[in-house]
DOFI-575346 format. One line per field, with one value per atom (N, C-alpha, C): atom name; y, z, x. Coordinates in steps of 0.2 Angstrom, whole numbers. Example, Ala and Ser with C-alpha at 12.3 -4.5 7.8 and 13.67 -1.06 7.14 Angstrom:
BEGIN
a = [N / CA / C / N / CA / C]
v = [-28 / -22 / -16 / -11 / -5 / 0]
w = [39 / 39 / 39 / 35 / 36 / 39]
u = [66 / 62 / 66 / 64 / 68 / 64]
END
This chain:
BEGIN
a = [N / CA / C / N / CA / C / N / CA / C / N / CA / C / N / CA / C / N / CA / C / N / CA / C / N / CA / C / N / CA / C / N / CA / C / N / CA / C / N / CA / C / N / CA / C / N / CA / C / N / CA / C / N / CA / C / N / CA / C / N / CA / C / N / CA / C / N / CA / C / N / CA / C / N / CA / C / N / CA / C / N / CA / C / N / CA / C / N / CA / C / N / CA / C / N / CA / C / N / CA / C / N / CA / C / N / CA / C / N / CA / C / N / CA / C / N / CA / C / N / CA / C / N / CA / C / N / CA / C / N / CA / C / N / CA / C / N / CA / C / N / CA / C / N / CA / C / N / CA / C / N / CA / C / N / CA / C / N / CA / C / N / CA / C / N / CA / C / N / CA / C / N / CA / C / N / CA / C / N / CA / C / N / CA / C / N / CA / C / N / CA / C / N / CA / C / N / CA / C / N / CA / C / N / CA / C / N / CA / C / N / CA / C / N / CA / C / N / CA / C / N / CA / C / N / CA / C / N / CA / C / N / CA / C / N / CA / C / N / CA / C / N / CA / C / N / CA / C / N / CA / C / N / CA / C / N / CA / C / N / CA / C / N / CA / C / N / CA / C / N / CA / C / N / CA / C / N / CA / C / N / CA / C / N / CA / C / N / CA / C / N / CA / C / N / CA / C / N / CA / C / N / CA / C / N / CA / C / N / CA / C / N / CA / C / N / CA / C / N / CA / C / N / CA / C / N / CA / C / N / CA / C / N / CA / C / N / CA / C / N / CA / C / N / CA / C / N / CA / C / N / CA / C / N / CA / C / N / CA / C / N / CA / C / N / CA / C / N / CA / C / N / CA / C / N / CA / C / N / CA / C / N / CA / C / N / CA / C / N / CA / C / N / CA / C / N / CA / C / N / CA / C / N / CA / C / N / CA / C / N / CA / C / N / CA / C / N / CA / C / N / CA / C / N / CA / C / N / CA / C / N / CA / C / N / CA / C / N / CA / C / N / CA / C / N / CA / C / N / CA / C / N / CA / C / N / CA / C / N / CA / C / N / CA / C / N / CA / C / N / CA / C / N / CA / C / N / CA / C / N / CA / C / N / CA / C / N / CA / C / N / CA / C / N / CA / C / N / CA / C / N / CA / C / N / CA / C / N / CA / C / N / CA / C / N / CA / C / N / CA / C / N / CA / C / N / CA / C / N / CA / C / N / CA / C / N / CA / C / N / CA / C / N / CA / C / N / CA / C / N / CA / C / N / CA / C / N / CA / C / N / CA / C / N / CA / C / N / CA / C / N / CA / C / N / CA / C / N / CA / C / N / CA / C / N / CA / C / N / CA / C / N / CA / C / N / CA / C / N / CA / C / N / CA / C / N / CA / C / N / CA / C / N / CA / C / N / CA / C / N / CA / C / N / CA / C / N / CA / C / N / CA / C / N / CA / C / N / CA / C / N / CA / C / N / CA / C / N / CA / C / N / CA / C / N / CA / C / N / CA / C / N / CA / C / N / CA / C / N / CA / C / N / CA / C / N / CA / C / N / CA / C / N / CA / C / N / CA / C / N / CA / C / N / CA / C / N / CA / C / N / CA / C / N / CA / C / N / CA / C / N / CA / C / N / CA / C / N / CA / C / N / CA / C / N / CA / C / N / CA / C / N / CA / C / N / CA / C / N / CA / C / N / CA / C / N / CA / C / N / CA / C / N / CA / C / N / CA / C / N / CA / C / N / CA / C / N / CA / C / N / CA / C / N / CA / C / N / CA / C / N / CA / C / N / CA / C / N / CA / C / N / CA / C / N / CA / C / N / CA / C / N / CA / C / N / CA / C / N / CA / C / N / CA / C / N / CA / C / N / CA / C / N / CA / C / N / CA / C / N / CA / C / N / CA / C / N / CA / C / N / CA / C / N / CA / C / N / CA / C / N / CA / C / N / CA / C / N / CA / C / N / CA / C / N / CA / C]
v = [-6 / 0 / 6 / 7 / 12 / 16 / 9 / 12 / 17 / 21 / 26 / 20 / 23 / 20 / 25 / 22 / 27 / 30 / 29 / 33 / 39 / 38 / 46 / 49 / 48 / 53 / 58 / 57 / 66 / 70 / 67 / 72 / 75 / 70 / 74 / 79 / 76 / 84 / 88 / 86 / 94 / 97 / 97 / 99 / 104 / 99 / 99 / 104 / 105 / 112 / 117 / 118 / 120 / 126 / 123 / 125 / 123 / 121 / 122 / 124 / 130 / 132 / 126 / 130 / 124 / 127 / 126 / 130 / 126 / 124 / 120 / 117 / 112 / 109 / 106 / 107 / 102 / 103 / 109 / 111 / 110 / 112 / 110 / 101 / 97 / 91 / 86 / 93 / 90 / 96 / 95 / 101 / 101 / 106 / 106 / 102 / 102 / 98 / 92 / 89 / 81 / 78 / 84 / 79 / 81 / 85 / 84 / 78 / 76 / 70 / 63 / 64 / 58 / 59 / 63 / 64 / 59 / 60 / 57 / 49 / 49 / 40 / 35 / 43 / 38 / 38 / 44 / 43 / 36 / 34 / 28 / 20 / 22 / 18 / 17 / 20 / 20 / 19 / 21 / 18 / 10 / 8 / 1 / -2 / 0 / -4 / -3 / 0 / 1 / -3 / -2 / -6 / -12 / -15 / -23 / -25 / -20 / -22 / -22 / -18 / -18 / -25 / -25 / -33 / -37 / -38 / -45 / -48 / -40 / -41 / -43 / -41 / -41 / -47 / -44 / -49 / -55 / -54 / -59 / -62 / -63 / -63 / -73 / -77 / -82 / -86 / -91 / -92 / -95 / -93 / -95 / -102 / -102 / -108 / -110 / -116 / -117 / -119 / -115 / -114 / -113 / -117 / -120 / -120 / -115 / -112 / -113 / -116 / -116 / -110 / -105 / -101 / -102 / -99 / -99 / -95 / -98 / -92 / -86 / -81 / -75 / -71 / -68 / -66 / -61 / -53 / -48 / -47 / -43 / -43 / -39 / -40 / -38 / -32 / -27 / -20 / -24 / -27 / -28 / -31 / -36 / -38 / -34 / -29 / -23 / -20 / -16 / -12 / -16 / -23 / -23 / -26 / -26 / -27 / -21 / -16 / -10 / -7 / -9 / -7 / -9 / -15 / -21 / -18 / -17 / -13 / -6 / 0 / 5 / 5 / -1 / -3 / -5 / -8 / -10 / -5 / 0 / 5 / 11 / 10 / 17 / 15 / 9 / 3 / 6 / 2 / 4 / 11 / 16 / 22 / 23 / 24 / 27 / 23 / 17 / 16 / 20 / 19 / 23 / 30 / 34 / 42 / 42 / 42 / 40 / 41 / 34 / 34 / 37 / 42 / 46 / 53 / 55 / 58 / 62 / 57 / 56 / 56 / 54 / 52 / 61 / 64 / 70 / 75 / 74 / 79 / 80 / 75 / 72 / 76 / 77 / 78 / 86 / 90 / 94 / 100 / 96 / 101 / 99 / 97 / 95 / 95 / 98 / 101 / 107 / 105 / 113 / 117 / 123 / 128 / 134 / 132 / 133 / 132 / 126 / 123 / 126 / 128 / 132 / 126 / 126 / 121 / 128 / 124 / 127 / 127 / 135 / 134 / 128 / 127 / 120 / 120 / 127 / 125 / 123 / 126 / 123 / 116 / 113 / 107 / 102 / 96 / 87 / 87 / 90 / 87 / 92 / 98 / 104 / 103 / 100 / 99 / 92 / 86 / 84 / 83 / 89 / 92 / 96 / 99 / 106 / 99 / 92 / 89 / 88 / 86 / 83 / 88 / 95 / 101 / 100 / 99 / 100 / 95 / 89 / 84 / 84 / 88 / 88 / 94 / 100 / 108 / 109 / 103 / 102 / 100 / 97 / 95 / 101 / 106 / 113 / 112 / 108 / 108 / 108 / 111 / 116 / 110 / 111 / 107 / 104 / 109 / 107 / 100 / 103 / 95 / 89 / 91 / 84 / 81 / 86 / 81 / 77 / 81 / 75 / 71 / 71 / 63 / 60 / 60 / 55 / 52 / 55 / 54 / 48 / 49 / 48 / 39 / 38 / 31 / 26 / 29 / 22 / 21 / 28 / 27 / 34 / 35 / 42 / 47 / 44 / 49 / 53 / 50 / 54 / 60 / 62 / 69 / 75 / 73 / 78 / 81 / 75 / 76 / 78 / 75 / 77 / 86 / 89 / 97 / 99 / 98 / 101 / 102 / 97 / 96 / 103 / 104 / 107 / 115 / 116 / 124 / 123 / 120 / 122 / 124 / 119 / 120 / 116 / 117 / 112 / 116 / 113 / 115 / 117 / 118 / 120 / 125 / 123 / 127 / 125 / 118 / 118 / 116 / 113 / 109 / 116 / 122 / 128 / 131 / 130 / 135 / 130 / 125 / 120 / 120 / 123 / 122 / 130 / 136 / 141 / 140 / 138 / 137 / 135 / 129 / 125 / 129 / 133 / 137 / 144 / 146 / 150 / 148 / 141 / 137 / 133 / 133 / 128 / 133 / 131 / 138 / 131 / 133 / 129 / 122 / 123 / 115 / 114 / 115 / 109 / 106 / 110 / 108 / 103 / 104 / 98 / 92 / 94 / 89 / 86 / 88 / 83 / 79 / 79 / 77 / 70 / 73 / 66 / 62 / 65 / 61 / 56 / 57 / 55 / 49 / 50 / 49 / 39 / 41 / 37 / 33 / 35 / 33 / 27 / 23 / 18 / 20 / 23 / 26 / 23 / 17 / 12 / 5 / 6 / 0 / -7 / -5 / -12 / -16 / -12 / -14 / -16 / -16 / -18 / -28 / -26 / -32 / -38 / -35 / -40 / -42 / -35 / -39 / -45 / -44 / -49 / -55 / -55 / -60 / -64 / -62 / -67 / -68 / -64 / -66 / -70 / -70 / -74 / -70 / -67 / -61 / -56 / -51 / -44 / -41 / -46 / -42 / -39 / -41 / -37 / -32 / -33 / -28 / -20 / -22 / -16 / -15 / -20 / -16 / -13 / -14 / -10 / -4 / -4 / 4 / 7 / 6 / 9 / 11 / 8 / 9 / 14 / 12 / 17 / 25 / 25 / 31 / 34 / 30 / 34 / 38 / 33 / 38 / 42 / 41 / 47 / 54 / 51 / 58 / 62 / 58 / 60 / 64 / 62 / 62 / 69 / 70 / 75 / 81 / 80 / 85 / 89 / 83 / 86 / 90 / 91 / 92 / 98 / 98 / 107 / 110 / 108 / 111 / 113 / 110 / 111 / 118 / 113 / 118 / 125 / 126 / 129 / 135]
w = [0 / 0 / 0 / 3 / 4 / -5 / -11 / -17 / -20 / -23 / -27 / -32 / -30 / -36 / -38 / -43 / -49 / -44 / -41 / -36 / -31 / -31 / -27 / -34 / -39 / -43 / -44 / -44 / -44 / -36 / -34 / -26 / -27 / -31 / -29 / -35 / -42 / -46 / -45 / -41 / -38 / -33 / -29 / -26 / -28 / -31 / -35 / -37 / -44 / -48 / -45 / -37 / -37 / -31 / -31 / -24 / -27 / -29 / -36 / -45 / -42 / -49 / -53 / -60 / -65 / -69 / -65 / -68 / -69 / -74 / -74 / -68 / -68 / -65 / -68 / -66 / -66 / -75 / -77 / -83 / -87 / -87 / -90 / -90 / -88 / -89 / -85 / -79 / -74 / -73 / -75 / -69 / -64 / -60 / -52 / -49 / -53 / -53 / -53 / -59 / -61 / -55 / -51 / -48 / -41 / -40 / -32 / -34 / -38 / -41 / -40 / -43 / -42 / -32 / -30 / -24 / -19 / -21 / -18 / -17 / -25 / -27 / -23 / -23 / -18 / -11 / -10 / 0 / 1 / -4 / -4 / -4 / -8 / -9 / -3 / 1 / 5 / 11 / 13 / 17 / 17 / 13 / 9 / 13 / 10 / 12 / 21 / 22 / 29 / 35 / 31 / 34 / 36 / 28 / 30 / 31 / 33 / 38 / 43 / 48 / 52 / 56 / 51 / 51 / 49 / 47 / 45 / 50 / 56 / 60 / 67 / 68 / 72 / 73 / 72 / 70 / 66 / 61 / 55 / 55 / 61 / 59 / 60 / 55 / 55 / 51 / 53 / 48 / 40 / 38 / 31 / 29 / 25 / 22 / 15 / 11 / 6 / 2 / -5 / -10 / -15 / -19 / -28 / -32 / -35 / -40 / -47 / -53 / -58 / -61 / -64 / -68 / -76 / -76 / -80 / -88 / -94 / -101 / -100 / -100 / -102 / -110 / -112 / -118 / -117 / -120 / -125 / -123 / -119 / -122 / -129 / -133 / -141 / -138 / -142 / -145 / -142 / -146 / -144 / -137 / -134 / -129 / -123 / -123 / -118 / -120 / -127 / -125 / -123 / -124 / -121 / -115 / -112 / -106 / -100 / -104 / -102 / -101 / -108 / -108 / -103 / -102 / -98 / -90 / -87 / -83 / -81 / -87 / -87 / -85 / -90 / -87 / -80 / -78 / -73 / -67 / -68 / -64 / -64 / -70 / -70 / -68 / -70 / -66 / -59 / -54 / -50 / -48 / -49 / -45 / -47 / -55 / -56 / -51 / -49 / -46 / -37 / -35 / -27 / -29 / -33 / -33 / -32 / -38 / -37 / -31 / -28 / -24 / -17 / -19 / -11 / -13 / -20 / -23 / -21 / -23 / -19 / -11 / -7 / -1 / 2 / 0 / -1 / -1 / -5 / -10 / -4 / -1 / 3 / 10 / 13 / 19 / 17 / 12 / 11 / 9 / 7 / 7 / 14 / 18 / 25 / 30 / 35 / 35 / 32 / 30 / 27 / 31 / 30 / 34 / 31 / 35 / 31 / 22 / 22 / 17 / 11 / 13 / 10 / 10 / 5 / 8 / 11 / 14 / 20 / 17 / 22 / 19 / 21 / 18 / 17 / 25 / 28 / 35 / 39 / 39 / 42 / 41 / 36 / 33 / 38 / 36 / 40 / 38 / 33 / 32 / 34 / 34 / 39 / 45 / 49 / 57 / 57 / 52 / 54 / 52 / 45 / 46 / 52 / 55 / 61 / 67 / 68 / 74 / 74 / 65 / 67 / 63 / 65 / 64 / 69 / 74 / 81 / 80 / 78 / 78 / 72 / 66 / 59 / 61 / 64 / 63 / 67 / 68 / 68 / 62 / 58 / 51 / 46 / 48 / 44 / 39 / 42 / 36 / 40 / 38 / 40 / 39 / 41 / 41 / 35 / 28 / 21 / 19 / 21 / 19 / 24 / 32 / 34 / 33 / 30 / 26 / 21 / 15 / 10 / 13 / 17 / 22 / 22 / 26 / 28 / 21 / 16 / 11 / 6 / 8 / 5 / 9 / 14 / 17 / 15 / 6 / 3 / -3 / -5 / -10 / -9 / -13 / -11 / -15 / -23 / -27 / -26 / -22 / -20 / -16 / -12 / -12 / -17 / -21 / -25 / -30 / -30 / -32 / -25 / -20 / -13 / -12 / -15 / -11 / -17 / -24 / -30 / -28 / -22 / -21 / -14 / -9 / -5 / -6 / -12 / -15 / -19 / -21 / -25 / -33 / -32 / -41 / -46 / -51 / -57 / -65 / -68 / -76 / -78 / -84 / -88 / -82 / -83 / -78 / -70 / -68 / -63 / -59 / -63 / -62 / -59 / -62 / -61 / -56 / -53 / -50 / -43 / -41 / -37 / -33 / -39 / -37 / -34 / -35 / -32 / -24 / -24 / -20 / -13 / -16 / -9 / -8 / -15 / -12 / -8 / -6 / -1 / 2 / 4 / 12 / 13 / 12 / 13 / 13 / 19 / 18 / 14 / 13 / 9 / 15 / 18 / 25 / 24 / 25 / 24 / 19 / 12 / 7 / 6 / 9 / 9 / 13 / 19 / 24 / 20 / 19 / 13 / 9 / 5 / 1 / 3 / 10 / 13 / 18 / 18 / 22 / 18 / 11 / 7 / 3 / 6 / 4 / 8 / 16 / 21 / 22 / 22 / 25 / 19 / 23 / 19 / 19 / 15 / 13 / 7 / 8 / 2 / 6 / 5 / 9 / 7 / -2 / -7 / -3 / -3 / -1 / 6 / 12 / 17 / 16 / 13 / 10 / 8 / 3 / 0 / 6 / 11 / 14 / 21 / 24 / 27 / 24 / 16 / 13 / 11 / 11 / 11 / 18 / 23 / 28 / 34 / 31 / 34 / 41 / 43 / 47 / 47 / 55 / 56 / 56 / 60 / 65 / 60 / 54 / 50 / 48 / 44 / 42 / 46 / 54 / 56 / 58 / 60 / 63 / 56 / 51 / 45 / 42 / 44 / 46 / 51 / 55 / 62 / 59 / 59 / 57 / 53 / 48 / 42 / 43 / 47 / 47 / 52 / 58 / 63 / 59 / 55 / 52 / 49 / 45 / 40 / 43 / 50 / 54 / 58 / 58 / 64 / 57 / 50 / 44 / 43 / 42 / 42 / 46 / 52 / 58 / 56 / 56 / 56 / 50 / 45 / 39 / 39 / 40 / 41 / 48 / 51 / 57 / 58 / 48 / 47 / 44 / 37 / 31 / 34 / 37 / 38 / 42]
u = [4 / 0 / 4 / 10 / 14 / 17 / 17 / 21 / 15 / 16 / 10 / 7 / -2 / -4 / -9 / -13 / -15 / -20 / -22 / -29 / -25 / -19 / -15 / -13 / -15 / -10 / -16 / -22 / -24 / -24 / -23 / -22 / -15 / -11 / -4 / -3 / -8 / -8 / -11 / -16 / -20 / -17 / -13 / -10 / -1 / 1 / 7 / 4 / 3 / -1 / -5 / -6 / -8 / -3 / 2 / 8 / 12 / 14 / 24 / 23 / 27 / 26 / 31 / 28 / 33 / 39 / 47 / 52 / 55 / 61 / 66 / 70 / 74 / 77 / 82 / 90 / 93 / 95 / 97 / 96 / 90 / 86 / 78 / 77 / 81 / 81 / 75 / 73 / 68 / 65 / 57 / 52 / 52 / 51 / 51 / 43 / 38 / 34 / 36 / 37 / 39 / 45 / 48 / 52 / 48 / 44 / 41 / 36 / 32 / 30 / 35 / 39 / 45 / 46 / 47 / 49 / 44 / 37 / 33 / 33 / 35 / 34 / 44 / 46 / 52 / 51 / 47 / 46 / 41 / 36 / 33 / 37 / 42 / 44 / 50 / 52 / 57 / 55 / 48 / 43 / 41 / 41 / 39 / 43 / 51 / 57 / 58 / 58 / 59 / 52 / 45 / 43 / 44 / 47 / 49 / 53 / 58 / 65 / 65 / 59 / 57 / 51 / 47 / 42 / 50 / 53 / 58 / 63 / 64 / 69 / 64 / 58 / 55 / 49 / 42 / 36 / 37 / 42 / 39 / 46 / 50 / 57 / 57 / 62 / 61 / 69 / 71 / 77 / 73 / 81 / 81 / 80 / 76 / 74 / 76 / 77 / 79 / 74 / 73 / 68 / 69 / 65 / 70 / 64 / 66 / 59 / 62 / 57 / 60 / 56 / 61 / 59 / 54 / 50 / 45 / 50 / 50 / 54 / 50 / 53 / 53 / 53 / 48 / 50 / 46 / 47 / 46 / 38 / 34 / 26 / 28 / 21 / 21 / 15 / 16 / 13 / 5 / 5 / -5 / -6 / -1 / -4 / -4 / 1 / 2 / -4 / -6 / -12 / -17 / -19 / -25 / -24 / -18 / -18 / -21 / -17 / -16 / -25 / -27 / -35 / -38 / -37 / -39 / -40 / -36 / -33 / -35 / -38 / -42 / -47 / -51 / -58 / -61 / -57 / -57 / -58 / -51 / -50 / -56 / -59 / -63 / -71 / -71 / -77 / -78 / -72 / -74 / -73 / -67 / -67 / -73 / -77 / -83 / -90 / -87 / -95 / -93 / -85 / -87 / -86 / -84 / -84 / -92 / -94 / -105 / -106 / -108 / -110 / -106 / -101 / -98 / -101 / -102 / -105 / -112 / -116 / -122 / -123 / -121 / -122 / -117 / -110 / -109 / -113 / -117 / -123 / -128 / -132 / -136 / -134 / -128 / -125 / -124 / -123 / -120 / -128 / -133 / -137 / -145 / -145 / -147 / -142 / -148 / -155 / -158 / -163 / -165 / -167 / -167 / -167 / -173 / -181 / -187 / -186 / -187 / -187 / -181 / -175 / -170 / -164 / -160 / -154 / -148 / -146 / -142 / -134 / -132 / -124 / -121 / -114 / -111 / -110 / -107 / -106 / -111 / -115 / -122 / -124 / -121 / -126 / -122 / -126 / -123 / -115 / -114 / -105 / -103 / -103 / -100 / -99 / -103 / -106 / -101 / -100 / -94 / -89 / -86 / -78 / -78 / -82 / -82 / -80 / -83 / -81 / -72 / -71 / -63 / -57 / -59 / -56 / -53 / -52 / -46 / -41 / -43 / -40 / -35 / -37 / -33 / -27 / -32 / -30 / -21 / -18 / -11 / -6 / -8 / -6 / -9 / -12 / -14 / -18 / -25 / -29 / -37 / -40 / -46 / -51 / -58 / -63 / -64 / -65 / -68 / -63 / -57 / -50 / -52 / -56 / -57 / -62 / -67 / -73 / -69 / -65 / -64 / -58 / -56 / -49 / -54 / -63 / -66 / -69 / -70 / -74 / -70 / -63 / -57 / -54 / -58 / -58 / -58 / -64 / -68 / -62 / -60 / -53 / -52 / -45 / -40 / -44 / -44 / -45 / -52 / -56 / -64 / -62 / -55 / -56 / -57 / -54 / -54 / -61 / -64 / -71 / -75 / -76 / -76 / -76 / -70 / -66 / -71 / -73 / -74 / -81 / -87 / -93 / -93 / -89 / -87 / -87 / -83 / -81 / -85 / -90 / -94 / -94 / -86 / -84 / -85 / -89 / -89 / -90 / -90 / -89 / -84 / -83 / -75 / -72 / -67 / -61 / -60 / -63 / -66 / -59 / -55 / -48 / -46 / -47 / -39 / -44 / -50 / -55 / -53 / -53 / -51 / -45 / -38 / -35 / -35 / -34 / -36 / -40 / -45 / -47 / -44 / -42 / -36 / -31 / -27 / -24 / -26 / -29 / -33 / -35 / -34 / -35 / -30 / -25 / -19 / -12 / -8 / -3 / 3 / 9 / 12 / 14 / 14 / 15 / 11 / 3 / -2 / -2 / 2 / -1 / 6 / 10 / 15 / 13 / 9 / 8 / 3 / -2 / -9 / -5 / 2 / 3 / 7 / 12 / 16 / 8 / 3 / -1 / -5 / -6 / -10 / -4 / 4 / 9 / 10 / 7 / 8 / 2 / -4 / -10 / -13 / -16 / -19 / -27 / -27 / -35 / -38 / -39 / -43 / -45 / -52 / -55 / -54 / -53 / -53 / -49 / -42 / -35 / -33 / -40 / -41 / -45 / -51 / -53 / -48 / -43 / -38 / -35 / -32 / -27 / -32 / -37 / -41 / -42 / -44 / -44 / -39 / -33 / -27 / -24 / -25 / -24 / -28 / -35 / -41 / -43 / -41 / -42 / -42 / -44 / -44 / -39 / -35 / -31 / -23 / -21 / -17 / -21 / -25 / -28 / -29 / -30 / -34 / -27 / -19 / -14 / -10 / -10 / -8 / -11 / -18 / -20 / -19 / -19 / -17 / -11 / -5 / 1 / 2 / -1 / 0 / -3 / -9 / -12 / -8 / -3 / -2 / 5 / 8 / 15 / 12 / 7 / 6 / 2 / -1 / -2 / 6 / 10 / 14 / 19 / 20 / 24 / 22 / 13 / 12 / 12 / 11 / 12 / 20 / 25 / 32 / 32 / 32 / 30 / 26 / 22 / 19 / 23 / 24 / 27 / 37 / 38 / 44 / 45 / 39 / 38 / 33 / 29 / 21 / 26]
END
């Protein structure tokens, strides 16, 4: 869970573009975007490695055993099997994020215009999801991120990518331009530490339920599942704390 996968890449462009301008690096050979992009996919990655040197010396630590695998021939995929692999793989992804963004969508929509207020809907702060970013506003408001960002972290529990439809339902932005109006927005609630700490938090945290499911189903229980969240949410709380309180 800790390497990037495709459901953090629009948090990280929404954010990246909207808190790092885009200037060369490195002789024009790298944007300062594309390598705060790469930056993330190595903290992931070094996260990964550390975790499992930590489980391999500890919990799961066990002697070497000897194991003889015959290797399967290797050749080349061809042009076509890669794209329809690749297609294959799209479908799939857009299947599901499209069926849970919907359905957080609607259930967002639901929470954000109730109670009415003599048959009025109500502003965002007033409504059911404002009443519960407003509860975990204390709890977030050290990591530098205001109520509207703790509604879309909860919303973000069923998968990552639903903040940012999630912030776009909140700011009340949609239609052409909605991407540069969005980003705007979080800009004028994010000073540049939260916007860094959002990004290592989004970087550490295991916010995907699917990826809970998997791991109980190959483990036949709870007990990894809920201590590999816990884990991961506490680095990525304490990762982002540091982190605004470096940066901010």
């Amino acid at each position: 869970p800790f390497m990037t996968c495709s459901a953090r890449l629009p948090v990280y462009t929404l954010v990246i573009a909207a808190f790092i301008p885009e200037r060369p690096l490195l002789g024009h050979f790298l944007g300062a975007q594309a390598a705060a992009m790469l930056g993330l996919y190595a903290l992931g990655f070094l996260a990964a490695v550390a975790t499992a040197r930590i489980l391999k010396s500890s919990v799961l630590r066990s002697r070497g055993a000897s194991f003889l695998l015959e290797m399967p021939a290797y050749r080349w995929p061809t042009l076509q099997s890669l794209g329809l692999r690749l297609l294959d793989r799209a479908k799939v992804f857009l299947r599901r994020a499209g069926t849970i963004i919907l359905a957080v969508a609607i259930v967002l929509w639901a929470l954000a215009h109730l109670p009415l207020d003599n048959g009025r809907i109500p502003r965002i702060e007033d409504s059911v999801a404002g009443a519960i970013g407003r509860t975990v506003e204390p709890l977030i408001a050290p990591l530098g991120f205001n109520w509207k960002i703790g509604i879309g972290l909860i919303a973000s529990l069923a998968a990552r990518e639903v903040i940012v439809g999630t912030l776009g339902t909140i700011y009340g932005i949609e239609g052409e331009g909605g991407s540069v109006g969005l980003q705007q927005a979080i800009r004028n609630d994010l000073t540049l530490g939260g916007a860094v700490a959002l990004l290592v938090f989004f970087a550490f945290a295991m916010q995907c339920m699917s990826t809970v499911a998997v791991v109980r189903r190959e483990t036949g229980g709870w007990r990894w599942p809920i201590a590999q969240f816990c884990y991961m949410g506490g680095l990525a709380y304490s990762a982002a704390w540091l982190a605004n309180r470096v940066i901010g």
